[in-house]
py3Dmol code that shows the C-alpha trace and the ligand (Angstrom):
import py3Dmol

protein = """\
ATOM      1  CA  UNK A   1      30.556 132.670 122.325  1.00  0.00           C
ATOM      2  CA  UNK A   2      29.083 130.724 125.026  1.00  0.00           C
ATOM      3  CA  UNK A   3      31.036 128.329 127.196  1.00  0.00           C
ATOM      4  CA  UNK A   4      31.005 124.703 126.431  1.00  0.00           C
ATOM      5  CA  UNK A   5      28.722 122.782 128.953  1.00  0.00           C
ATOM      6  CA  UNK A   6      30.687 120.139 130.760  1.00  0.00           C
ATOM      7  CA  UNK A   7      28.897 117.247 132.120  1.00  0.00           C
ATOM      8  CA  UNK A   8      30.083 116.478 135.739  1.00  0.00           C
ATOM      9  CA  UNK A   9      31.964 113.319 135.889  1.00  0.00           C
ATOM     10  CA  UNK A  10      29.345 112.424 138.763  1.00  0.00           C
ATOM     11  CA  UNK A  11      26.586 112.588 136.012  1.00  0.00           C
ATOM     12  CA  UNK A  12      27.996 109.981 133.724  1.00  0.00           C
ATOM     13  CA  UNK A  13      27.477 107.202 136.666  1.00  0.00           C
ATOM     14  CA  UNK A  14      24.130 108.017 138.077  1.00  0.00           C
ATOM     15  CA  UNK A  15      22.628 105.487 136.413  1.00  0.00           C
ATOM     16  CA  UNK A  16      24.484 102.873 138.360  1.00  0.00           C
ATOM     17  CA  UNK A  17      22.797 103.872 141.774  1.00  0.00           C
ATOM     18  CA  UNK A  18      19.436 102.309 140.166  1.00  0.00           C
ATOM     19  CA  UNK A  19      21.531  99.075 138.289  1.00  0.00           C
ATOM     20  CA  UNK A  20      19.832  95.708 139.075  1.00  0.00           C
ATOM     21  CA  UNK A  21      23.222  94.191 139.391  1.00  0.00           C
ATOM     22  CA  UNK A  22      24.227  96.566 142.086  1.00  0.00           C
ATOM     23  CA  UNK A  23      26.218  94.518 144.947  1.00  0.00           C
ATOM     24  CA  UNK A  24      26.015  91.415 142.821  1.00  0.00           C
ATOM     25  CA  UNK A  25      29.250  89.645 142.173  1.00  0.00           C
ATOM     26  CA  UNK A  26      31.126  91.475 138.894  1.00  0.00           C
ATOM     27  CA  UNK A  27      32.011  87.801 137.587  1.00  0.00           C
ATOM     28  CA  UNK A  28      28.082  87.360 136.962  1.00  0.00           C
ATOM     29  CA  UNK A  29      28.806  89.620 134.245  1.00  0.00           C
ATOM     30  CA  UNK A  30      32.335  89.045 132.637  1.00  0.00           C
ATOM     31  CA  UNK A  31      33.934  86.209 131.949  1.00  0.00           C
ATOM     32  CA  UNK A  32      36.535  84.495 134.069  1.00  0.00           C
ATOM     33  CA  UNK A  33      39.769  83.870 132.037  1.00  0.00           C
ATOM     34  CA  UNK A  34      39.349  80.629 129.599  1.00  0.00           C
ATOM     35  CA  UNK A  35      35.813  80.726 129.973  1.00  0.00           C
ATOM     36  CA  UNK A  36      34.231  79.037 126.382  1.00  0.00           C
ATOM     37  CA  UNK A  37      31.472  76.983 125.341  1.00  0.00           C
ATOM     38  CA  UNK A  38      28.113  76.113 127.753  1.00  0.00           C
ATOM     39  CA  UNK A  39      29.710  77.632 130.696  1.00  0.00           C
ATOM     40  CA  UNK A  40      29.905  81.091 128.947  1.00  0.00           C
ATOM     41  CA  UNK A  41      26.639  80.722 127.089  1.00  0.00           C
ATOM     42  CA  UNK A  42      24.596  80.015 130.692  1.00  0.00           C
ATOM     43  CA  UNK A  43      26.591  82.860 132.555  1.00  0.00           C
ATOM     44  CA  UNK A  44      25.338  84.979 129.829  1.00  0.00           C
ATOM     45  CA  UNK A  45      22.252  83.810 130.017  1.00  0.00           C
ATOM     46  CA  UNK A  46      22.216  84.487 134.008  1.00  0.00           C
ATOM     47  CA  UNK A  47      23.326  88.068 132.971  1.00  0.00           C
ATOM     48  CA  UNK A  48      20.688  88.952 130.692  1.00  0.00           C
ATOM     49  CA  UNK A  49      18.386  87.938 132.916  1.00  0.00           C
ATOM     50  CA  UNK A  50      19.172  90.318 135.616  1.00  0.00           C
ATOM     51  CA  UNK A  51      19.432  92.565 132.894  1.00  0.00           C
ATOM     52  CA  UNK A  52      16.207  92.157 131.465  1.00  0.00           C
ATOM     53  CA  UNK A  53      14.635  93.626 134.639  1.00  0.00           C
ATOM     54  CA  UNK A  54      16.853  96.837 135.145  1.00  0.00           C
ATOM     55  CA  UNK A  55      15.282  99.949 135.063  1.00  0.00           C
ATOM     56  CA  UNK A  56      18.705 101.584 133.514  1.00  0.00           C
ATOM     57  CA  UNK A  57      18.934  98.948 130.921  1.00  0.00           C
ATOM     58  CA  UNK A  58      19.141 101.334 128.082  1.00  0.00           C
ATOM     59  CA  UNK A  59      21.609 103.932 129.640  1.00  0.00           C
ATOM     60  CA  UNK A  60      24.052 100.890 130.647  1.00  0.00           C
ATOM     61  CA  UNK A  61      24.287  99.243 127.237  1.00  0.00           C
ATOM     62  CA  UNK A  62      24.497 103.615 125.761  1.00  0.00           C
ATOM     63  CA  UNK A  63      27.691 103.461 128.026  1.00  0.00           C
ATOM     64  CA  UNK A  64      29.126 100.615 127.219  1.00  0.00           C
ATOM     65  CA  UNK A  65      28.746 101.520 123.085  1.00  0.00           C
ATOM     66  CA  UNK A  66      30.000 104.976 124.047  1.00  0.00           C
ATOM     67  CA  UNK A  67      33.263 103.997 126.295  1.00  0.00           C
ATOM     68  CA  UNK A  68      34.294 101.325 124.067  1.00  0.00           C
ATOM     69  CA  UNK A  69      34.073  98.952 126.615  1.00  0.00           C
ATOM     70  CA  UNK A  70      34.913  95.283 125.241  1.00  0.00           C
ATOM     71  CA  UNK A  71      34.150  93.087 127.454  1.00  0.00           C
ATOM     72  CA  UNK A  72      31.276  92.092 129.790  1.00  0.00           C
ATOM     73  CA  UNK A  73      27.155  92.074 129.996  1.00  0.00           C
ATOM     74  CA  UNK A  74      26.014  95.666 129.823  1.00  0.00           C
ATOM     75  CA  UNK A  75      22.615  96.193 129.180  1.00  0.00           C
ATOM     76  CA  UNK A  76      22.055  92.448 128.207  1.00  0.00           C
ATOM     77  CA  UNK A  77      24.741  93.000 125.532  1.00  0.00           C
ATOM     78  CA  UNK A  78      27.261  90.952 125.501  1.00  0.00           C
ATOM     79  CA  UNK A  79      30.911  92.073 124.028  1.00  0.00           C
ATOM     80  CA  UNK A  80      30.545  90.280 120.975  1.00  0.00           C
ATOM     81  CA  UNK A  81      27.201  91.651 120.464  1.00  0.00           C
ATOM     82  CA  UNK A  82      28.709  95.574 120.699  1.00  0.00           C
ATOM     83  CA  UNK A  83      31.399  94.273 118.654  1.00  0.00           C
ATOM     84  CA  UNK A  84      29.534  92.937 115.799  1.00  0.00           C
ATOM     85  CA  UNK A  85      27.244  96.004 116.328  1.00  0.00           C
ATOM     86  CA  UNK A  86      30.399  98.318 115.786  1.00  0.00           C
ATOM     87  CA  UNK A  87      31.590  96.375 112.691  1.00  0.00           C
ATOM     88  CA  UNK A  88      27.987  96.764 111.044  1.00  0.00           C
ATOM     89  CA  UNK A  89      27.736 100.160 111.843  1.00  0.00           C
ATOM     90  CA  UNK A  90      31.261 100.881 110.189  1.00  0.00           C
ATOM     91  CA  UNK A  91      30.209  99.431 107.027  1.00  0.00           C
TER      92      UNK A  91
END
"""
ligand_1 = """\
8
SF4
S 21.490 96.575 132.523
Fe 22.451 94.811 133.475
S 24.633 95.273 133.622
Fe 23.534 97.188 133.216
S 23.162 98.113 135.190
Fe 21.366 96.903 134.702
S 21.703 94.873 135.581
Fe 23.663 95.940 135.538
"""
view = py3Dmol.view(width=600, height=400)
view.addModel(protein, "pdb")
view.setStyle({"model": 0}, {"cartoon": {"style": "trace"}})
view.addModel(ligand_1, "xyz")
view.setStyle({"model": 1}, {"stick": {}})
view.zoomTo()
view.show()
């Protein structure tokens, strides 16, 4: 039997070395505690953006789906969006 290939840890963050948002302020993309409303739906907005121009668009949202990650702007998905995305895919 052959060994199992393991991908280097390394490998799973490549990606971010190409990310738009690289050195851009993490709040940009997650929302600061009690955020609601307009303020949310325009940092979102402002995130997507940025988003919408990243050549690792597709590999950052795959991550985010894969890690289970909740909260935040990855891939111009917002955690609501993965969320929903999860329930329909359960169903
Ligand atoms: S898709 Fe958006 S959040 Fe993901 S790496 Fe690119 S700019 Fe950053």
């Amino acid at each position: 039997m052959k060994p199992a290939r393991v991908r280097p840890i390394a490998a799973l963050w490549e990606w971010q070395a190409s990310a738009a948002c690289r050195g851009l302020a993490s709040d940009r993309f997650f929302s600061p505690q009690g955020e609601r409303g307009a303020a949310r739906a325009e940092r979102e907005r402002s995130a997507r953006e940025i988003c919408e121009g990243c050549v690792v668009r597709d590999e950052c949202a795959r991550f985010a789906v894969e890690s289970g990650e909740q909260h935040g702007v990855w891939g111009g998905v917002t955690g609501r969006e993965r969320e929903a995305q999860r329930q329909r895919s359960r169903s």
